[in-house]
C-alpha positions in Angstrom: -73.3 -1.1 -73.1 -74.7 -1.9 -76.5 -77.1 0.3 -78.8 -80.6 -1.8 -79.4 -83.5 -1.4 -81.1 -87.0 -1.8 -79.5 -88.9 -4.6 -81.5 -91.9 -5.3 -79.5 -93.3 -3.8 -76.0 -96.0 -5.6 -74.3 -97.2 -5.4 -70.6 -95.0 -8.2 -69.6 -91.6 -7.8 -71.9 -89.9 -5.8 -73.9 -88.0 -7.4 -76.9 -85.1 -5.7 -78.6 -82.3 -6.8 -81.1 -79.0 -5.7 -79.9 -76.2 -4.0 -82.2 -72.7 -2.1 -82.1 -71.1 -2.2 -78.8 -70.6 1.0 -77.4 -67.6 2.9 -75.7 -68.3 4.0 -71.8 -67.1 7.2 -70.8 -67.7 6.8 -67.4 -65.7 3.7 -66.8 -61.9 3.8 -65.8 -59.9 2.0 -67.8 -58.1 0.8 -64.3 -60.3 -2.0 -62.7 -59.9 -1.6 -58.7 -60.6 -4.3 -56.3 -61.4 -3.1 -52.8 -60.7 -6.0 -49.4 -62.4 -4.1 -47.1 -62.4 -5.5 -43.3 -66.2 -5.3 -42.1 -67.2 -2.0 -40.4 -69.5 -1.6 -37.3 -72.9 0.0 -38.0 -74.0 2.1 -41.4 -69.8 2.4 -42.2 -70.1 -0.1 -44.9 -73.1 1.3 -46.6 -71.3 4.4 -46.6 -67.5 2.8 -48.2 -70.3 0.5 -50.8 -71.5 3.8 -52.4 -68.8 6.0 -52.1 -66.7 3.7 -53.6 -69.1 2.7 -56.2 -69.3 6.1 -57.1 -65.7 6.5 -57.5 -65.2 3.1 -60.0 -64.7 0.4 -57.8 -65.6 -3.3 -60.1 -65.1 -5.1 -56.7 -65.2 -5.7 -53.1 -64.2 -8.2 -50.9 -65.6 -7.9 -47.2 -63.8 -9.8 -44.8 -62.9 -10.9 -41.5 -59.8 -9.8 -39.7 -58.1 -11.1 -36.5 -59.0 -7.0 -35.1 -62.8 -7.4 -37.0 -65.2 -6.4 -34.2 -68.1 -7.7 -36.7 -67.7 -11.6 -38.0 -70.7 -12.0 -39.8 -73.4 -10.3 -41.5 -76.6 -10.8 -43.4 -76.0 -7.2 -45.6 -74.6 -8.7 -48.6 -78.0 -8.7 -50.1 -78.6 -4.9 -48.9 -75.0 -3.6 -50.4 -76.0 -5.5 -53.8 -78.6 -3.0 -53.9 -76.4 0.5 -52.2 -73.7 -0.7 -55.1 -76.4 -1.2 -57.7 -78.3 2.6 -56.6 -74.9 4.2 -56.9 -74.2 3.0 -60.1 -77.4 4.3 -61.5 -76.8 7.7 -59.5 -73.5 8.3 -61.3 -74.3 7.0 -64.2 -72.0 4.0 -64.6 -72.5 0.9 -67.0 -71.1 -1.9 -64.4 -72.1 -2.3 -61.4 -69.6 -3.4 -59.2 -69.4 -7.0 -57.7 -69.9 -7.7 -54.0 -68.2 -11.2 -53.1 -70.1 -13.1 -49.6 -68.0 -12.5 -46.6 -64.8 -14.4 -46.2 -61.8 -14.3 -43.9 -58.5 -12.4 -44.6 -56.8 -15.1 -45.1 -59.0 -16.8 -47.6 -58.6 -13.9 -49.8 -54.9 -14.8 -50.8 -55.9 -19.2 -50.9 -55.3 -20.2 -54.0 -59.1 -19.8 -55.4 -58.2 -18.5 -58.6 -61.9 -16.6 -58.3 -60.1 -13.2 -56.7 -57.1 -13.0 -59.1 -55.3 -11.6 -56.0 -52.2 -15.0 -56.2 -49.1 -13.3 -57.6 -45.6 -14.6 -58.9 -42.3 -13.5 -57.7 -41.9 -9.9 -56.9 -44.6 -8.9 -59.1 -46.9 -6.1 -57.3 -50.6 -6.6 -57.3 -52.0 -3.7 -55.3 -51.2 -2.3 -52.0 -52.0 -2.7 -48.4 -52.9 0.6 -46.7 -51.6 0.2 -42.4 -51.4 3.2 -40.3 -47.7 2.2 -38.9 -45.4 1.8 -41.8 -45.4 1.8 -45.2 -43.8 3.6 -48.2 -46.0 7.0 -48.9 -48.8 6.5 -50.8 -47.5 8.6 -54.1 -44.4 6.8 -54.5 -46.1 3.5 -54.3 -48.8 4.1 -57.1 -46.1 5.3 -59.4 -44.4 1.9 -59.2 -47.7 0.2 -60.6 -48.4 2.5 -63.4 -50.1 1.4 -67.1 -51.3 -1.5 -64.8 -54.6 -2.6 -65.8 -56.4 -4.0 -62.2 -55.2 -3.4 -58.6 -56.3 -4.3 -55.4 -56.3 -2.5 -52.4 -57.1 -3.5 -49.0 -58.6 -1.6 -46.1 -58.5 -3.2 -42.8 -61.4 -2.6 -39.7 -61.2 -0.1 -37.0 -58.8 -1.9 -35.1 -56.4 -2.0 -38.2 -54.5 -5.0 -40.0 -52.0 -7.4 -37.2 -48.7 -7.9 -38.6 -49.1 -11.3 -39.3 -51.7 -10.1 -41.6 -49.8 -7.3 -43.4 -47.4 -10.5 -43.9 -49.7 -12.3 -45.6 -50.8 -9.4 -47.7 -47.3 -8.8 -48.6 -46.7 -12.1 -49.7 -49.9 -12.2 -51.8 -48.2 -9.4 -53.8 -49.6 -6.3 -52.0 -47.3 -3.1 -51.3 -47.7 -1.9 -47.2 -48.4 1.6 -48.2 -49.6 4.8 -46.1 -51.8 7.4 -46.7 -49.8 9.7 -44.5 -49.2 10.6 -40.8 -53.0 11.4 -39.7 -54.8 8.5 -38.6 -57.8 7.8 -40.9 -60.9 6.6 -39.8 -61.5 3.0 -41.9 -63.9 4.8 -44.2 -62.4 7.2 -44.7 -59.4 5.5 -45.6 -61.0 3.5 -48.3 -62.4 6.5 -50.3 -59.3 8.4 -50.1 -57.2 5.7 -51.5 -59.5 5.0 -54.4 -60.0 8.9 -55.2 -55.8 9.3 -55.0 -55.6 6.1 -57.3 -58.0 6.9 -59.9 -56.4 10.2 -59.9 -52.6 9.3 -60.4 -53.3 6.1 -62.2 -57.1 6.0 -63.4 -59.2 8.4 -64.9 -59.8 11.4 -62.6 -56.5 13.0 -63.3 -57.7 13.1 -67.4 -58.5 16.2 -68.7 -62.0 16.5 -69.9 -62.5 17.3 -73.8 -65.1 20.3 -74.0 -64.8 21.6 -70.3 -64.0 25.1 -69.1 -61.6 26.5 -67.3 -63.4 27.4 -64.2 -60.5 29.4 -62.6 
């Protein structure tokens, strides 16, 4: 976000010379990247916004061997959700939705995704309902990073050939705990408990009142 000064305004265009670059206080200084297995029905709309709202700078839909939906023609409509929601809570970025791909694509060595790790170097983490070191303990191994990625999988879940895959790409098999989450549900909660033990929502806010 940068200040600017209004120079001309016309029916047609407004001019303006832009100055200092200025600091966002609604942006985490942790960059998230969500892979988020397409959802039957309004359950995307619903994981674009609320994720949005909560600081996402990208997601990934994609295709898993469980997907029960392989295609769509919403990209255009979440552009718009994700664009809404950063207005709503007052963000300066609006996040980045990438075209549909497959799971597998994600960890190909198109450097577009930044997802390709080296050696035993963590990148993010895997969320499955079966296994998986407990959530906390996970995050703690990645902190002062700077960008993570998470990935959600469909209704039916992530196939272990695929938690494989995510694991060699650099991604932790984490869970959320022993409830079984619903796909959405999943995705919000894992954002909310990252931003909160790695991002921004566990900073205390200058100028606030104890409410208790």
């Amino acid at each position: 976000m940068y200040r600017a000064t209004l120079t001309s305004v016309t029916k047609n265009e407004v001019l303006a010379v832009t100055g200092e670059l200025l600091s966002s206080t609604t942006e985490s200084s942790l960059e998230i990247v969500l892979i988020q297995g397409l959802l039957k029905g309004e359950k995307m709309d619903f994981v674009m916004q609320k994720t949005t709202e909560l600081g996402v700078v990208e997601i990934i839909p994609v295709v898993t061997e469980r997907s029960q939906i392989r295609a769509t023609g919403k990209i255009a409509r979440w552009r718009k959700i994700v664009e809404e929601a950063s207005r709503q809570s007052n963000r300066t970025r609006i996040p980045i939705i990438h075209d549909v791909i497959s799971f597998n694509e994600t960890f190909s060595q198109d450097p577009k995704f930044n997802l390709i790790s080296r050696g035993d170097h963590i990148k993010g983490f895997l969320f499955w309902e079966h296994n998986g070191i407990m959530a906390k303990e996970a995050f703690n191994r990645m902190k002062g990073a700077l960008r993570i990625t998470i990935a959600i999988g469909p209704e039916g879940g992530f196939s272990e050939h695929e938690v494989e895959i995510a694991k060699s790409g650099g991604l932790l098999v984490t869970s959320l705990g022993t409830r079984i989450l619903r796909a959405e549900t999943a995705a919000i909660a894992a954002l909310a408990i990252i931003q909160h033990i790695l991002g921004d929502l566990g900073n205390d806010l200058s100028g606030t009142q104890d409410l208790l």
